[in-house]
N, C-alpha and C positions, 0 to 999 in steps of 0.2 A: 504494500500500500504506500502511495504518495506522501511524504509527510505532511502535516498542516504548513509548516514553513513553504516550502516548493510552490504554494496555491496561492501565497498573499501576495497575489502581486499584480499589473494594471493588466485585465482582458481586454481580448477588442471582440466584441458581441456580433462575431462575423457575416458581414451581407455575401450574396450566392448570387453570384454572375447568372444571367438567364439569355437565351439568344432570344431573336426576333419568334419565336415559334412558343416561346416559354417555355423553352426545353433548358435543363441547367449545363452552365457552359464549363464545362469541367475542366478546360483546358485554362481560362481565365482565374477560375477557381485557385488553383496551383502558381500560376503567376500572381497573383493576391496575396496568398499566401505567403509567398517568400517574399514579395516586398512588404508587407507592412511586419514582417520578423526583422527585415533592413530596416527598417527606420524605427523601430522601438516595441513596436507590439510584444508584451511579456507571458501573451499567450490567447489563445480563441475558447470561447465560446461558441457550439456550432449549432445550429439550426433552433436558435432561441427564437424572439419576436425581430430582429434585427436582420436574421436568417431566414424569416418566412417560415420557420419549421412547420405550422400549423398547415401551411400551404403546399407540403410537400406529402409524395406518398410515402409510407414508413420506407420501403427498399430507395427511396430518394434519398430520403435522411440515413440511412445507412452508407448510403454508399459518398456522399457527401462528407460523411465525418469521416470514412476510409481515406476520401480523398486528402482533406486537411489533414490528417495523420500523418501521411506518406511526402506532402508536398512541407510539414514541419521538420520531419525529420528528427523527434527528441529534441529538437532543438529550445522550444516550449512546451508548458505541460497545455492539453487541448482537455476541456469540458465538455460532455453531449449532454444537450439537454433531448429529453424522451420524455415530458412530460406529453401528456395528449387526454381525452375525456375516458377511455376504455384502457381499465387495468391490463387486459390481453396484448395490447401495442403496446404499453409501455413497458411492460414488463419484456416484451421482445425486443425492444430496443435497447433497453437498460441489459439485455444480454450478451448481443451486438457490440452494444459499445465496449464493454470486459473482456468479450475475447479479439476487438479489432486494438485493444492496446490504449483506451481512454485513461485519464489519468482521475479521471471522478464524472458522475454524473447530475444532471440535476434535475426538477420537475416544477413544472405549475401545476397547482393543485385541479383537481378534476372539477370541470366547468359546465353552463349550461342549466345543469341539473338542481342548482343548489343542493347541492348534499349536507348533512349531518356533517360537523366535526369529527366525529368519530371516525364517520366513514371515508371523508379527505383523508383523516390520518392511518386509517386503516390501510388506504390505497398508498401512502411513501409507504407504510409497513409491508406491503406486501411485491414492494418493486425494489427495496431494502434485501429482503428476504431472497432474493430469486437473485441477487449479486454478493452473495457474501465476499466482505473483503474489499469491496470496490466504496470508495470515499463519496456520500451523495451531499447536497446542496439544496435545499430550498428555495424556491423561485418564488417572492412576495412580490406580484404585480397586479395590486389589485380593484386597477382602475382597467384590468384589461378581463379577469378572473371574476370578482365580487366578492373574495375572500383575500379578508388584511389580516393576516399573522403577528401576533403579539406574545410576548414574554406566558402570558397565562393558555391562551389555547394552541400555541405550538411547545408547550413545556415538551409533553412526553415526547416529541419527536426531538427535540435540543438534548434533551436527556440520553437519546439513543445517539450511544460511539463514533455509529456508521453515520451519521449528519453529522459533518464538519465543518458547517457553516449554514449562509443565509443570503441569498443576491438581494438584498433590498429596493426593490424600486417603488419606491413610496415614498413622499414628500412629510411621513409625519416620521420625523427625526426623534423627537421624544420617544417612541416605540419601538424606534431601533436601539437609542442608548439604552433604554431598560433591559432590550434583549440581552444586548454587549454588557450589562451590567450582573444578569444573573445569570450568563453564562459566558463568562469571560475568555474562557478556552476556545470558543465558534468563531471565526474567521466570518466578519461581516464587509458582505462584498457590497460595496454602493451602487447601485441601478442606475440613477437620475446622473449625468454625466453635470449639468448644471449645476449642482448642489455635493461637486466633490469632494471641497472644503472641508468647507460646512460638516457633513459626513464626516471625514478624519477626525477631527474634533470633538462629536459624539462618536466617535472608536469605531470606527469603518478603519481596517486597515488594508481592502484592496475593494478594485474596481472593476466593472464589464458594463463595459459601455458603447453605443451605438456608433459615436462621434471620437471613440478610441480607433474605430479605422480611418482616419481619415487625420487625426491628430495627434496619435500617443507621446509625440516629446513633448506638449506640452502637459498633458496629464503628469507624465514621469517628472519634469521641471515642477509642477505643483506641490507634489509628493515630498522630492527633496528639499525644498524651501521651506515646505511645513513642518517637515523632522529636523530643520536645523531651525527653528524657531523664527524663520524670516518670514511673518506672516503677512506685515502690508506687502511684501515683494509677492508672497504665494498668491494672494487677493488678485493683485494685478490680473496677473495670469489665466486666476481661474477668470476672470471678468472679461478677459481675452476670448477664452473661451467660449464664454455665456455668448458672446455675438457671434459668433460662427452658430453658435446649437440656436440661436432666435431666429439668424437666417433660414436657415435649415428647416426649424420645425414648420418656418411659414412659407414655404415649396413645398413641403410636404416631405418627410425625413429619412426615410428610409429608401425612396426615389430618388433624393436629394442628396444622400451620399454613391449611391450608384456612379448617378452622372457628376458630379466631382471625382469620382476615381476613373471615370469614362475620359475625363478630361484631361488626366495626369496617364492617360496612356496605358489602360486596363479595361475594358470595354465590358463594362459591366449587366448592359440593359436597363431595361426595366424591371418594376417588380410584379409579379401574378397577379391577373383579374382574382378577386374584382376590385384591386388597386388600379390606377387609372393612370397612364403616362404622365409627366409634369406638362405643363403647357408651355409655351414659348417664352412666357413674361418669368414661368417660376426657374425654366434652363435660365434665362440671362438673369435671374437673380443668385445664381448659384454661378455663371460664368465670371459676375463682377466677383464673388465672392473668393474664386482661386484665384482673379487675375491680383487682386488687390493684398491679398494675404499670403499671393506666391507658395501655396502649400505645392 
């Protein structure tokens, strides 16, 4: 098993080239790949919400994290996330990813249905159960899910060995320091690339982020500035930031890094109906955006 050290460190919450046909371009995949490990990415996240995973079929997302594997080369530790609403795919993908060499896996809690507490936590327990040995991650995104995880009803899952942390992507900070606070061994990953600061400060001590493909040095610059106590200089930065991610979210964000990495020479596409191409006004707001920031 992975150590928890080996995982704290800045993810880039991988986007998935697509050709004109929305077929995944696996070829660009792998050029992706080894450039954003060139310029700082400390490791992927694959087929999360940044990845489209929901929009892929499970032998997609399998062979997609084969892919990032093979184009990382060990070189960073890589995360699948396998969550999905049916225990049976996840559990098959959470298989998948332990024997293709993942170095932990993660999940969003089961959707749609509103389910019972019990029964979310029954579903990691039973996708836990079916990897023994393999390091899993909770995925709290619950402006996308409708379950926000908290210190008191994700205890017994924090409690279990095999959850070695928490992606937080939820703007209520308070809920995550309490989690970091009664379980201080759990590795809380920050969600919200906005608000990464902030996060380190209530004990976030690593990140998987949307806008970490398209930016990780300055994420990593944030990082170090923060741990050496140079926090109006870390501020800056993350402020730096926050306009790139404002840009972005108002083209539409996940399209919007596409065609930014389309534009540095990666041809990334579009993302799956029923995502809708950007329009001409949100390309040239995302063209002033690299020309002017020279990423």
């Amino acid at each position: 098993m992975v150590s928890t050290h080996e995982l704290e460190k800045i993810f880039s919450a991988l986007i998935v080239p697509m050709n004109k046909a929305q077929s995944i371009n696996y070829h660009e995949l792998g050029r992706l790949t080894k450039r954003q490990i060139e310029e700082g990415a400390e490791g992927f996240y694959c087929c999360g919400s940044s990845g489209e995973g929901l929009l892929l079929s499970i032998e997609e997302r399998k062979r997609v994290l084969e892919k990032v594997l093979e184009h990382a080369g060990g070189k960073v530790p890589v995360i699948a996330h396998v969550g999905t609403v049916r225990t049976a795919d996840a559990i098959e993908l959470a298989q998948h990813a332990a024997s293709a060499g993942a170095d932990a896996i993660s999940m969003i809690p089961p959707y749609y249905y509103h389910f019972s507490m019990e029964e979310i936590i029954r579903y990691y327990e039973d996708i836990l159960d079916s990897v023994p040995g393999l390091p899993g991650i909770i995925y709290n995104i619950p402006q996308f899910t409708g379950v926000e995880f908290n210190k008191h009803n994700a205890e017994r899952l924090l409690e279990n060995p095999q959850i070695i942390g928490i992606k937080h992507t939820s703007q209520n900070l308070y809920a995550m320091e309490r989690m970091h606070k009664a379980f201080p061994e759990k590795i809380i990953f920050n969600g919200f690339d906005e608000q990464f600061l902030g996060a380190m400060a209530m004990g976030a001590t690593a990140a998987i982020g949307t806008t970490v493909n398209l930016f990780a040095p300055l994420f990593l610059r944030v990082r170090e500035l923060y741990q050496n106590g140079r926090n109006q200089e870390a501020l800056e930065i993350q402020e730096s930031i926050n306009k790139r991610v404002e840009i972005l979210v108002s083209a539409g964000i996940f399209n919007g890094v596409k065609y930014a990495w389309t534009l540095r020479g990666v041809d990334c596409g579009a993302c799956r109906k029923p995502f809708q191409p950007l329009t001409d006004v949100q390309k040239k707001m995302i063209e002033n955006m690299v020309s002017k920031e020279n990423i």
